[in-house]
N, C-alpha and C positions, 0 to 999 in steps of 0.2 A: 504494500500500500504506500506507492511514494506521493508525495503529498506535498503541493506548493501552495503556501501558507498563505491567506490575507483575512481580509474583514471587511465589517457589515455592523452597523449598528441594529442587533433588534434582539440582543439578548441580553436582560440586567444581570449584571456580576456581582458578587458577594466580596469581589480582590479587587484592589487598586493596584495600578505597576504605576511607578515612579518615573518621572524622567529627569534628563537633568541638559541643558543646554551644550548648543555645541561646541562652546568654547571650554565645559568642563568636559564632554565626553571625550578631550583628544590630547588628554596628555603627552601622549610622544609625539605631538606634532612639530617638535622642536627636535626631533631627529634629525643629525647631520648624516644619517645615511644618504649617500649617493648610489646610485646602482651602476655599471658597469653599461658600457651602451654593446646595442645586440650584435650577434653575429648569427646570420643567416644561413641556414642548410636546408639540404632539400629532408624532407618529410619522409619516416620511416612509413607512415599508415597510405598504403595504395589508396583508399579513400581522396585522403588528402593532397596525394602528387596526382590522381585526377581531375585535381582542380586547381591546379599550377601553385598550390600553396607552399610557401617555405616554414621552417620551424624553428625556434631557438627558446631559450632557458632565458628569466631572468634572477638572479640572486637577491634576495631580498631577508631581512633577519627576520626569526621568529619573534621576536619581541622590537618594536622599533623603539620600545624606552630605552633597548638597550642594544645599540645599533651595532657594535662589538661583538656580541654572544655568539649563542646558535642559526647560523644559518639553513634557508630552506630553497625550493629552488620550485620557480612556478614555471610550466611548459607552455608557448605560446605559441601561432600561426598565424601567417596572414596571407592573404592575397590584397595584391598590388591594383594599385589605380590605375587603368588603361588610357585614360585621359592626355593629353599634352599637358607637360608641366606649368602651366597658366592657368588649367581649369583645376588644378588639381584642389579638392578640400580637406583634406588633412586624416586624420587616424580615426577610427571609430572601434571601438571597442564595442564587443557584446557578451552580455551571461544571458544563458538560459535560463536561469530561473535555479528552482533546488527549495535551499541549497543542497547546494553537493549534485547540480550541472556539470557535468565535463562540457567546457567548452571551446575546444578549438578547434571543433568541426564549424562553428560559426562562425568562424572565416567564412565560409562560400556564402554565406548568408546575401552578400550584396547581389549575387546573378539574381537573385529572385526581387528586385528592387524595380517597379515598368520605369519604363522609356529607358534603360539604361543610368537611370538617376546614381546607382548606387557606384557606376565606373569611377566616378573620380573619386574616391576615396578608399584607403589601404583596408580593406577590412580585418580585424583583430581579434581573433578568438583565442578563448584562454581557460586553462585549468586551472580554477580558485585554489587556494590554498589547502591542500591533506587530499585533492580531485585529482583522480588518473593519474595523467603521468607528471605531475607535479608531486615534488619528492618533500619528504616525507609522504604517502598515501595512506589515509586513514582508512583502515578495516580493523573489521572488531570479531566478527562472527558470522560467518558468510552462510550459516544454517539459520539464522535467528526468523529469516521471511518464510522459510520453506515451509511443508503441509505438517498435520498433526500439530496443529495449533488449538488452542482452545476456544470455546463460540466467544466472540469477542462482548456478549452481556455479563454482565455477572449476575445472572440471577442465584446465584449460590453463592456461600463465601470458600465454598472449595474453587470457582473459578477464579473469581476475586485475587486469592492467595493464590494460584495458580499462576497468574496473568504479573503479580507482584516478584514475586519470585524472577519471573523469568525477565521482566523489565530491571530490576537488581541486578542481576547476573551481566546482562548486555552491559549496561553502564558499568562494570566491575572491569569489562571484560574492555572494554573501553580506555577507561584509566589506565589500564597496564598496557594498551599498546600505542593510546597516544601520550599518555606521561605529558610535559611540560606542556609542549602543543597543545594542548586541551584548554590552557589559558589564554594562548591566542588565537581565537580564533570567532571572532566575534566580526559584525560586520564590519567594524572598524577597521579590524586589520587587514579585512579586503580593500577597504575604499583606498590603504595606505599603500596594497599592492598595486592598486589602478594608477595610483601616481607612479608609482615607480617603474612601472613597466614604461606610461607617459615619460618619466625623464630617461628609460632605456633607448625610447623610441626617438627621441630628440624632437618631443613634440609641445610648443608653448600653451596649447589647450587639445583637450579630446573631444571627440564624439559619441556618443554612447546611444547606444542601442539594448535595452532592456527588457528580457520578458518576465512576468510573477516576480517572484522573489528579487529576480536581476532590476525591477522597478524598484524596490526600498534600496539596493545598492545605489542604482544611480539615484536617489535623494537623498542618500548620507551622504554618497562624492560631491554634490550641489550644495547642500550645506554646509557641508567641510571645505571645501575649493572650487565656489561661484566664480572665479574669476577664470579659472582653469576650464570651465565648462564653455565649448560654444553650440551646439545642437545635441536634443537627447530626444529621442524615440521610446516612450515608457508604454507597454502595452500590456494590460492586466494587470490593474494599479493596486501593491499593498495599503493597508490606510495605517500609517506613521502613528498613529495615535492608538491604536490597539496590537501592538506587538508585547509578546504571541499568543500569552495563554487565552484572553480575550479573542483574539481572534480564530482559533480553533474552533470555541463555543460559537462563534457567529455563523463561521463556514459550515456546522452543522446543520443547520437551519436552510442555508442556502442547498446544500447538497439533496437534502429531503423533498425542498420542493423540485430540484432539479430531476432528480431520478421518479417523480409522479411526473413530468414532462415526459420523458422516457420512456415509463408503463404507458401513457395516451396514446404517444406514436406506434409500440407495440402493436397497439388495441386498434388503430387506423390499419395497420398492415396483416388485422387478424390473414387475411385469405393467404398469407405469407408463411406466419409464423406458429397462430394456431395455440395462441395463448391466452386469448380473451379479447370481449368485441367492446370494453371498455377497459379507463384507465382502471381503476376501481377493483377489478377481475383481474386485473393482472400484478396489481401489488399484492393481492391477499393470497394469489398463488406464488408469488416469489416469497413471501412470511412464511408460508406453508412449506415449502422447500427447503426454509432455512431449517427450520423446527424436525425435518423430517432430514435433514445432512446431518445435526447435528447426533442420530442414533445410527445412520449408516453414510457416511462419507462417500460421494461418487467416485466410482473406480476406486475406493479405498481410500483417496486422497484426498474431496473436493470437498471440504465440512464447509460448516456458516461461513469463518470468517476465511475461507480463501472465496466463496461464491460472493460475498459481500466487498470484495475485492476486485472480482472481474466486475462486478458492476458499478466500482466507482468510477472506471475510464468512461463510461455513456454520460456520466456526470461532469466531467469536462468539457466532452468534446464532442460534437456530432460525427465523427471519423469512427469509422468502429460499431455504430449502432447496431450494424446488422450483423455484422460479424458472432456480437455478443448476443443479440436475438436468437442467431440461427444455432449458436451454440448451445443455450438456452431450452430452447425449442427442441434439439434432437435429446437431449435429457430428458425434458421430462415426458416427450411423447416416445420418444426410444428406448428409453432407459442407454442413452448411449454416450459415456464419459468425454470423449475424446474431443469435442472442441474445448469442453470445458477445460479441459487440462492443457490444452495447445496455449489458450488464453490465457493460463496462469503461468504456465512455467516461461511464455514469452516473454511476460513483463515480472518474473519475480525468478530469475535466476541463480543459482547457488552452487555454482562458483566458487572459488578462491577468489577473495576479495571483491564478490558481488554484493557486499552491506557497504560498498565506500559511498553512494549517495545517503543510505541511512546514517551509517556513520558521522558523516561531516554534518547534513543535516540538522543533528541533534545538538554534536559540538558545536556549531552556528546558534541554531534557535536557543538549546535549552543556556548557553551564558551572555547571550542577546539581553535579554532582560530577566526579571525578576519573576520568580513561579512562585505560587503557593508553598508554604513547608506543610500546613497541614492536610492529610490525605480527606480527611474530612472535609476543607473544601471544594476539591477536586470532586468528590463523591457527592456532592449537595448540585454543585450547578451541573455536572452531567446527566444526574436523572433528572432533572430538571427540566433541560433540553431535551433529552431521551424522551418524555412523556411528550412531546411537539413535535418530536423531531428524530423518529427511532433509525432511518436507515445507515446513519454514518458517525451517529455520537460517542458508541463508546468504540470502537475500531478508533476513531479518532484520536479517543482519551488513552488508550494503551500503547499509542504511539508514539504519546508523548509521553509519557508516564517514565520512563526514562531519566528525563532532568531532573527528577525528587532524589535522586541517587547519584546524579553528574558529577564525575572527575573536575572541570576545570572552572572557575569562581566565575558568578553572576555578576553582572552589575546593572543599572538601571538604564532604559534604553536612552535613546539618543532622541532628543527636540529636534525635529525635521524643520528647516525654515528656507524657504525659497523666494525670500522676499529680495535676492539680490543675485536672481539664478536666468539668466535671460530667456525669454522662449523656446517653450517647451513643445512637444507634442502628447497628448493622453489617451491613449486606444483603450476603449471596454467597451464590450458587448451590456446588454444591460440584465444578463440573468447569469451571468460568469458568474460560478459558485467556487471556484477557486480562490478569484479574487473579486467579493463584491462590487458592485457595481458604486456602492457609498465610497470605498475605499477610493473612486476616483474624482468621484465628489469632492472628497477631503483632500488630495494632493492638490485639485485644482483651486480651490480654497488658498494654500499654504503659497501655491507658488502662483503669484497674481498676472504673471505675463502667459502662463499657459492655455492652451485650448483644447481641449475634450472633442474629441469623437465617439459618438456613443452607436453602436451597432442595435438598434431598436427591437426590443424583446429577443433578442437573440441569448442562447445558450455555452457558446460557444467559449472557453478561456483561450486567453491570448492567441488569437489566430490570425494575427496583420500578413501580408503577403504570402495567401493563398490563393489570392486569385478574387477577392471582392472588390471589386473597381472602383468603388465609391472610397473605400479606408486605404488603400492601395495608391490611388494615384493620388495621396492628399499626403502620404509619405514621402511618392515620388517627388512633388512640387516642393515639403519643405526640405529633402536632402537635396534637390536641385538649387535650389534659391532661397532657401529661409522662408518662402512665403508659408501662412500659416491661415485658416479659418481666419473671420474675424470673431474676437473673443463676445462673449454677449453678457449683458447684466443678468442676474440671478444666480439661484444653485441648481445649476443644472448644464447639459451639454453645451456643446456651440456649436455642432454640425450634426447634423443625422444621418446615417443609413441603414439601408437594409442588410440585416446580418446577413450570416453565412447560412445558406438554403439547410435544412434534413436530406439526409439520403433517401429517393427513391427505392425498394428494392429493382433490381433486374437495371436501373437505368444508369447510364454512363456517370460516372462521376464528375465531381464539381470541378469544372478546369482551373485549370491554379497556375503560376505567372511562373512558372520554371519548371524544371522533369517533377513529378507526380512524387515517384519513389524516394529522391532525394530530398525533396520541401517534406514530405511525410517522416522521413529521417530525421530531420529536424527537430519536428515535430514532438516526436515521441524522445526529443532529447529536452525540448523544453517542459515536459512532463514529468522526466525525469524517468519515463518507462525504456 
């Protein structure tokens, strides 16, 4: 269950999280670390040298209070600006999201950019800190996702302690293979790596290109160094003001209504799928199935919470709907496992060192900010939620559950302020249960020169150049020229379009502004699947 984190105001909290400004959140900004400018080679990943991309390391300390100590080493990529050096616009960095994105397949992000907008600029993709092939690599337990999990409710307190247990253990197991690392690894120390890779690259300002998660990075580097920023592209906005535990309880909410979208559409393509000729009939047979894994596991392997799992991808993204339908579908009308378990072990691998997105993850969010100490109030607002909100509340809560046990110190998050951050771009769809749709309400709020594009009842989290003409070519024009919507008074959008269509069954897929397979690649990296 990888899971890119945001918010939505519509759940009240019993916890407050602290913040604290960003002139306090950045004590080592006084780091006389300089990093070493890059050296270019060609790319070991065939992926990568298919896309004329080169690769290099930058060196950067574990700790930049202490710019001397231990060093760590981030892996980068880029592909170059094809432009004449006249047109050229400078560096753009991107994160997928996460955390714990491996990002330097996002280099080729810019072919997918219409009219060629994205040519003049070097595109930059990067493995965050403890990510891929960025050294030290955080893994912890590369079994911790795999099947024979337990139903992720705790209607017992034998799961309860089951669930406790094994969330103890991961973070144990955690401490002992990230050890100091664990302390830095907060978004902070990312926004400090984005400089320094900027001063590797020999660049006086960056560009940034951010999906989910990679959206709160680019507003801590905007916070942190507005002057450094000249175009940023935030798409699937976290909202700054509820990181994190807060916002897990939100996205629950979000997630529930999302996946009764899901059962409708189901129920529209009964002559398809043959699961129910309403929404209604079709979530009380997915409860049904839960209840009924949870005493005999599909194929031995498929209980609640790995089936609760295939079903949070339909909750993202309309990609996939039917895949997961027809899987669905040959279950329970077949009794026949195998899509089901195609769909799981595709996106929950167990590997050596397949927990490094959970792992970093965790290291990220749970010393980001400030969590609960008491289990008690974790157990109060989950059922809480749970009793609104049952399809994804406590799967959500054991995912985090984690950080009550974390190796590496909290501290309280960071005051987001983009009141000196130049224009922006803000993509969301308006029923993203990733990243609610308020959470870009609020960015656009915080940073007063930005403009919001709002994809109009759409579902869909961060899905900018896939082929929607209207959010697409409003990218294309501000990487071409800075032009931007004009911003409008109120709380609310400044441009509208029509989201990204649902899949037809049997009909052609949605054309999308670069090869199909490679933007879907993507894709399922800014997911983190």
């Amino acid at each position: 269950m990888k899971r890119i984190w945001a918010a939505a105001t519509v759940v009240a909290l019993g916890a407050a999280v602290a913040t604290v400004t960003s002139a306090e959140a950045a004590p080592s900004a006084t780091s006389s670390y300089v990093p070493a400018p890059v050296s270019w080679r060609s790319c070991a990943e065939i992926s990568l040298k298919a896309q004329g991309a080169e690769c290099t390391s930058v060196t950067v300390p574990m700790d930049y209070a202490n710019p001397g100590g231990a060093k760590i080493e981030l892996a980068v990529a880029r592909v170059k600006h094809t432009v004449p050096a006249a047109k050229y616009q400078g560096v753009m960095l991107v994160n997928p999201g996460g955390p714990g994105g491996a990002g330097r397949s996002m280099a080729t992000l810019g072919s997918h950019v219409p009219r060629q907008a994205g040519d003049a600029y070097d595109w930059i993709g990067f493995d965050p800190r403890g990510v891929g092939a960025s050294k030290p690599k955080l893994t912890c337990d590369s079994n911790y996702g795999g099947y024979n999990r337990p139903p992720y409710v705790p209607v017992t307190p034998a799961l309860e302690n089951r669930w406790h247990a094994r969330a103890k253990q991961y973070a144990a197991a955690c401490a002992k293979a990230g050890g100091p690392l664990l302390d830095h690894m907060r978004t902070e120390d990312s926004v400090r790596d984005i400089d320094s890779i900027r001063q590797a690259l020999g660049a006086a300002k960056i560009n940034f290109y951010g999906f989910s998660y990679g959206t709160y990075l680019g507003q801590v580097y905007a916070t942190r160094f507005p002057e450094r920023v000249r175009r940023m592209v935030l798409d699937g906005n976290v909202n700054p003001g509820r990181i994190w535990y807060q916002s897990n309880l939100d996205q629950d909410v979000a997630f529930d209504r999302n996946i009764k979208i899901y059962f409708s559409w189901l129920a529209k393509q009964d002559a398809t799928f043959h699961l129910g000729r309403d929404g209604k009939a079709v979530e009380a047979l997915y409860y049904r199935q839960l209840a009924a894994l949870a005493a005999k596991p599909a194929g031995g392997v498929i209980g609640p919470a790995e089936l609760t799992d295939i079903f949070l991808q339909p909750g993202y993204y309309i990609f996939g709907w039917e895949q997961v339908g027809r899987a669905f579908s040959n279950w329970v009308l077949k009794k026949d496992p195998a899509g089901l378990k195609k769909l799981y072990d595709d996106n929950n691998p167990q590997t050596p060192g397949s927990d490094n997105n959970y792992a970093v993850y965790l290291a990220v969010q749970c010393t980001d900010a400030l969590w609960p100490d008491k289990w008690s109030t974790w157990s109060k607002t989950n059922w809480q939620v749970y009793h609104k909100a049952p399809f994804e509340t406590w799967g959500n809560a054991w995912y985090n559950v984690p950080c009550r046990n974390w190796g590496g110190k909290a501290k309280p998050a960071v005051e987001v302020d983009g009141a000196k951050v130049p224009p922006l771009l803000l993509l969301s769809e308006t029923l993203d249960a990733a990243t609610p749709y308020t959470g870009s309400l609020e960015v656009r709020r915080r940073f007063p020169q930005s403009v919001l594009i709002e994809g109009v009842n759409g579902t869909t989290h961060a899905g900018s150049l896939f082929g929607n003409a209207c959010v697409d070519g409003a990218i294309a024009d501000y990487l071409a020229t800075g032009a931007l919507p004009k911003r409008v008074a109120g709380i609310h959008s400044d441009k509208q379009c029509k989201p990204l269509a649902p899949p037809a069954p049997g009909q052609p897929a949605l054309k999308r502004s670069a090869d199909p397979s490679d933007r879907l690649r993507l894709q399922q990296l800014i997911s983190g699947h």
